[in-house]
N, C-alpha and C positions, 0 to 999 in steps of 0.2 A: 504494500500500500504506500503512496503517495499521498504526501500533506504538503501544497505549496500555497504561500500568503505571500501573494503581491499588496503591495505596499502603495502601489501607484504613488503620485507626485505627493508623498506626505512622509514625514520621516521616521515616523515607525517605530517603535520599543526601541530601549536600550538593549542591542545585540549582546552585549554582554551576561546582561541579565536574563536575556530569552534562552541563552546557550546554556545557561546553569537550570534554568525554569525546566528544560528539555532533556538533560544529563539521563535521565531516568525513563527517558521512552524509546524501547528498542521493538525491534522487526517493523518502524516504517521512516522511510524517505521522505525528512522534513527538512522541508525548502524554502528560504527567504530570497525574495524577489525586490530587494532595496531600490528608490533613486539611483542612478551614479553614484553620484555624493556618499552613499552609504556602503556601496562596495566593499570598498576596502575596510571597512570597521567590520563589517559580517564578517569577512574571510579572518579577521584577525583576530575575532570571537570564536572561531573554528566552524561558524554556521555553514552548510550547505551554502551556498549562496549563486542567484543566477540573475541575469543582468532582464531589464524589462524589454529589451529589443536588441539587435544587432545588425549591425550593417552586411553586404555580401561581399563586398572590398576590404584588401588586408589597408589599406591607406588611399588617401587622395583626395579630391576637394567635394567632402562629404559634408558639409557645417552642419552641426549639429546630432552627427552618425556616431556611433561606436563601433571600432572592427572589431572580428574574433579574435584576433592575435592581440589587441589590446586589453580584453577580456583575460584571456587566462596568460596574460604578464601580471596580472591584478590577483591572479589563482583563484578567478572565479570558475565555478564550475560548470555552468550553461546560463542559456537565454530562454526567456521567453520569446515567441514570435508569432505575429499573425492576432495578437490581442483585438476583439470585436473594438477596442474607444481607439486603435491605431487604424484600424479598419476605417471607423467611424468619424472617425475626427482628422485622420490625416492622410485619406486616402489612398493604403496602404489596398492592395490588390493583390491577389489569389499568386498570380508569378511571383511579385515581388516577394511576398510568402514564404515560397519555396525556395526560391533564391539566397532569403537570410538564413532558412533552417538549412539547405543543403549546405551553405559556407562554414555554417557554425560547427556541423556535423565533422565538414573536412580538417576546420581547425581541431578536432578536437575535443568540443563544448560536447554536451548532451543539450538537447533541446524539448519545449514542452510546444509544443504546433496545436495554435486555435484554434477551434471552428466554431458554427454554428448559424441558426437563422435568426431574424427579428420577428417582428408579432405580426409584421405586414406579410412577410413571406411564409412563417406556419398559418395563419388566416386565409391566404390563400391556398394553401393544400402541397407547398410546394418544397417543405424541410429538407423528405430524402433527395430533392435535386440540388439544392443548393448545397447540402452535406456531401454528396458524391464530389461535386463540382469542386467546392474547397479541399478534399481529403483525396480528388485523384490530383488534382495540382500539387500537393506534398508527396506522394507518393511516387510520380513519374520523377521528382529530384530526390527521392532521400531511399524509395522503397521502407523496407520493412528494417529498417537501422538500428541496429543493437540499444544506442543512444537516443532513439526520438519516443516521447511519447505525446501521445495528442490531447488535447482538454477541449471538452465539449462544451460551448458557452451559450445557452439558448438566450438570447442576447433581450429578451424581454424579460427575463427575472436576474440581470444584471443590475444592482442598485436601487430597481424597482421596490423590492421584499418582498416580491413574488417567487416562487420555485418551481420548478419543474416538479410534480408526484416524480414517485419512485418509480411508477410505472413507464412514466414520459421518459422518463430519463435511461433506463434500462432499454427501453425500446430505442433510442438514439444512439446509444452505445453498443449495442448488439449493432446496428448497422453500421456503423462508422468500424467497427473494428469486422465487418465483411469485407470490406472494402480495404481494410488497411489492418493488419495484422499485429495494433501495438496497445500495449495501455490505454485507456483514456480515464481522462479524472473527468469529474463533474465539476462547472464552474459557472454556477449559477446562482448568488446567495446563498452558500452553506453558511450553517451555524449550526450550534449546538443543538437545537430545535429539532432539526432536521437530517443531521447528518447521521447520526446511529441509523435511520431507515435508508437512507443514499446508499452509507458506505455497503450495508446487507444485498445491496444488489447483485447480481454474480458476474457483471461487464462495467462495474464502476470501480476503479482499481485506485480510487483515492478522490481529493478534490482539489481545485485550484481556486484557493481562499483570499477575498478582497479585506471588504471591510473588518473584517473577522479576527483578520489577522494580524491589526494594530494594537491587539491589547492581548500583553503576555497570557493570559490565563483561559482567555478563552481560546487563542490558538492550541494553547497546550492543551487543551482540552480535545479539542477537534483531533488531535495527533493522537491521542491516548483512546478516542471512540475507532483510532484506524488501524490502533495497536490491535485492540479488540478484535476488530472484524477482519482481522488477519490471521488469526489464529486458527 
């Protein structure tokens, strides 16, 4: 099982503290998703730690890009990529997508590869097209990579505090992983509310935790229900 807390643009626990809060939860992959900024303080906490995006270029006139090779000179461990508010907000595109997780892959990095629909597009009936569509574009650059796993983000119970049932979501993860043969987390509003029923799913191999994940105790908490359901 997999537990990652993206942080987005906010600066997040004292890593230090979350490292020790954490000492005590074994058999699952828990993962901080810092700012920049916060990078290197994760890694020097000993956290897992993976960058919120990455460029497909080792260097050159990227303003405002991060390469993979400037990543793990930092001894970060992987990237996020394909995040629905990078999607959403800065017009980040299915190639472009595969592009950052293939580079990241070659540097090296492990990667966690987004998907998922909006409310406009499961309203219209259309999820497994857009889900095939984003997860075979990862797929034609990365294949089935030891390093990549994908996170399924139905992009209408992002922030909302809405969620996917467990049903919704096993049925999106059973297909995404026909299609593509890797992990996927649920990344949709988990909380503790919610997640002991998520994580009990048999194609939900963890989550990709937002707001969740700024406050020590209830991340550890979230990690320690994935402890559980990995057993």
């Amino acid at each position: 099982m997999i537990v990652a807390g993206n942080w987005k643009m906010y600066a997040g626990p004292d890593p230090r503290a979350l490292a020790e809060r954490l000492a005590g939860v074994s058999g699952v992959d828990a993962i901080v998703c810092p700012p920049y900024t916060g990078l290197a303080a994760c890694v020097e906490a000993g956290l897992t730690t993976f960058a919120q995006n990455v460029h497909w270029e080792s260097e050159g006139a990227f303003t405002g890009e991060i390469s993979p090779l400037m990543l793990t000179s930092l001894g970060v461990a992987g990237s996020l990529v394909g995040h629905s508010e990078r999607r959403q907000h800065f017009g980040e595109t299915d190639e472009g997508v595969a592009r950052r997780a293939r580079a990241a892959l070659d540097a090296g990095l492990r990667v966690i590869a987004c998907v998922g629909e909006t409310q406009e597009e499961r309203d219209a009936g259309d999820t497994e097209t857009v889900l095939r569509i984003q997860v075979d574009a990862i797929a034609a650059a990365c294949g089935a990579h030891e390093r990549l796993v994908l996170a399924y983000e139905p992009v209408w119970a992002i922030g909302t505090g809405r969620t996917a049932t467990p049903d919704i979501a096993e049925e999106a993860h059973a297909f995404i992983k026909s299609l593509l043969d890797r992990p996927v987390l649920y990344g949709g509003s988990v909380k503790p509310g919610n997640a002991v029923d998520l994580f009990a799913e048999p194609d939900v191999d963890g989550g990709l935790v937002g707001g969740a994940s700024l406050q020590i105790e209830v991340f550890a908490t979230l990690c320690e229900f994935a402890q559980a359901a990995a057993r």
